[in-house]
N, C-alpha and C positions, 0 to 999 in steps of 0.2 A: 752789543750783546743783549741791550732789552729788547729790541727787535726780534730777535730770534728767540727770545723767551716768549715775548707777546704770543707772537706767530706759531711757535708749537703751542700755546695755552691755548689758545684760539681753534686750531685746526686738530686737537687730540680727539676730541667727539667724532670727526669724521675715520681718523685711522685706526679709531679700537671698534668703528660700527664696522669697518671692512673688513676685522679680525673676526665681530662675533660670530657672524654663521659656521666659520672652520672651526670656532671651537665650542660654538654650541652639538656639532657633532661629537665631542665626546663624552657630552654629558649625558648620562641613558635616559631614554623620554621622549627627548626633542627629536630623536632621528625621526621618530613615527609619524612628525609633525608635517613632515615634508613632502609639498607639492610643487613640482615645476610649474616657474609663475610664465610657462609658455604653452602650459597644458599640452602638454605633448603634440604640439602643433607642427605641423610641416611645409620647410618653404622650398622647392624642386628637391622633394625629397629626403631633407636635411634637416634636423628639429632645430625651431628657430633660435635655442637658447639651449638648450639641455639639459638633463636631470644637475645638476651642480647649483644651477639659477633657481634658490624656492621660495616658495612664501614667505617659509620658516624663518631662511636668511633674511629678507626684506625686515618682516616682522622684526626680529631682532637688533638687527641694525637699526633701524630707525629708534625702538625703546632704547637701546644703548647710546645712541645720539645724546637723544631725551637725560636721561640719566645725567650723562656726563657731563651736559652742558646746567643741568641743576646743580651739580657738584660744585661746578666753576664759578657758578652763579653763587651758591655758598660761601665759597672759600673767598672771595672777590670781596663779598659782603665783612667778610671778617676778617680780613690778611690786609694791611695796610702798605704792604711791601708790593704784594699782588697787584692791587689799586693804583701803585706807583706805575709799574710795568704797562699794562692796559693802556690800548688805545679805544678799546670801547667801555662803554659803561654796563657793565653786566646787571646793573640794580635795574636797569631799563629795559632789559630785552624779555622779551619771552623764553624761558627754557623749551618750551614744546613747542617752537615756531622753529631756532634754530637749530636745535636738537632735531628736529624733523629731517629740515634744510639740509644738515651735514651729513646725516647718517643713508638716509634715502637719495642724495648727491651721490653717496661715495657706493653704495652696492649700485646705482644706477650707472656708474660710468663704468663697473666692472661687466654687467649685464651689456650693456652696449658695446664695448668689448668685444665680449662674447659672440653679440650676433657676428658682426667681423670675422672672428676666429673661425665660427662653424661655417662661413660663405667664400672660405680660402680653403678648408680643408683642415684647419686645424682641431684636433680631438680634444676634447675638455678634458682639462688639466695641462694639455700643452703647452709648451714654453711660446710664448710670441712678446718677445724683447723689444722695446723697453716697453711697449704696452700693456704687459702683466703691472709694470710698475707706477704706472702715471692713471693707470683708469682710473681709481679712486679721487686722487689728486683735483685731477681734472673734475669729477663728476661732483666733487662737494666744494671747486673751487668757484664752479658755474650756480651749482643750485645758493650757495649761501651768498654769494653776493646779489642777492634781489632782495636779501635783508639786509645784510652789511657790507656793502661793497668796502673792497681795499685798495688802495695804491698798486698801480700795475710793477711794481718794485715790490709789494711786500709778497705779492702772488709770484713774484720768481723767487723771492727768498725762501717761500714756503714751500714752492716747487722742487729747491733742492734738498734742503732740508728734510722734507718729509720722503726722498727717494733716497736718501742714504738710511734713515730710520725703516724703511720697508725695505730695504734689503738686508739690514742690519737683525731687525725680527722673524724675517722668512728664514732666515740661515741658523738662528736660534731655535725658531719651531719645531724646524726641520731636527737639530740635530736633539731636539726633545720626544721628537715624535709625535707634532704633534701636526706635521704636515708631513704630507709623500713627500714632497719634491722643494727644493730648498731657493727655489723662485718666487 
């Protein structure tokens, strides 16, 4: 069980950076912030990403990276129970290396995604199973291990772990309103 506590303390920077952008959209302000970070570029006709992929969100995700892994990096400093659990030493890391790491990981494996989706045919916002659910995963499981590499067992624990927690919050959002669609 500390495994799986480890592994979510560890890997939450990256799954609240892949929440901020959808809900930086309902705070009034940030909408206007927003520029597709594909500049409305075209590949045989097809924008290479889409108005959904923006700055704004990049931006965001990676400050909430930041954030949260200061957070951890706090709480780590002061919770002795925390300390216990830890397989790494958060007194040691940089908050704005891994915070970066995770959060820019995890919108980049959703953008990468995306190109995908737009080069089949699929329309943004589109359902493409299980790859709505794993791009995050994937993208902050890649970028953060060049600072902290894990045990190829702690990346499949975190693997499932975190795909029952993102479908568990998509379906919450959803039924708050705070997403269209409940994937």
């Amino acid at each position: 069980m500390d495994k799986i506590l480890f592994l979510f303390f560890f890997f939450l920077p990256a799954g609240l950076a892949n929440s901020a952008p959808v809900l930086a959209l309902k705070v009034p302000g940030l909408k206007k912030l927003s520029y597709p970070i594909d500049f409305n570029l075209k590949l045989k006709g097809e924008r290479i990403l889409g108005d959904h992929k923006t700055i704004r969100g990049f931006v965001l995700a990676i400050l909430t990276g930041i954030a949260v892994v200061a957070i951890q990096k706090h709480l780590y400093m002061n919770w002795e129970q925390l300390r216990d659990i830890s397989e790494i030493d958060y007194g040691g890391i940089s908050s704005v290396v891994l915070g970066s790491l995770l959060g820019f990981g995890a919108v980049f494996g959703d953008a990468f995604k995306s190109f995908f989706k737009r080069r089949i045919g699929i329309k943004p916002g589109g359902p493409w199973i299980p790859f709505d659910q794993v791009d995050f995963i994937i993208g902050g499981s890649l970028f953060s291990s060049v600072y902290i590499p894990l045990a190829f067992t702690d990346y499949l624990i975190l693997f499932v772990v975190f795909i029952i927690l993102h479908f568990t919050t998509n379906v919450v959002a959803y039924a708050l309103k705070l997403k269209d669609v409940p994937y």
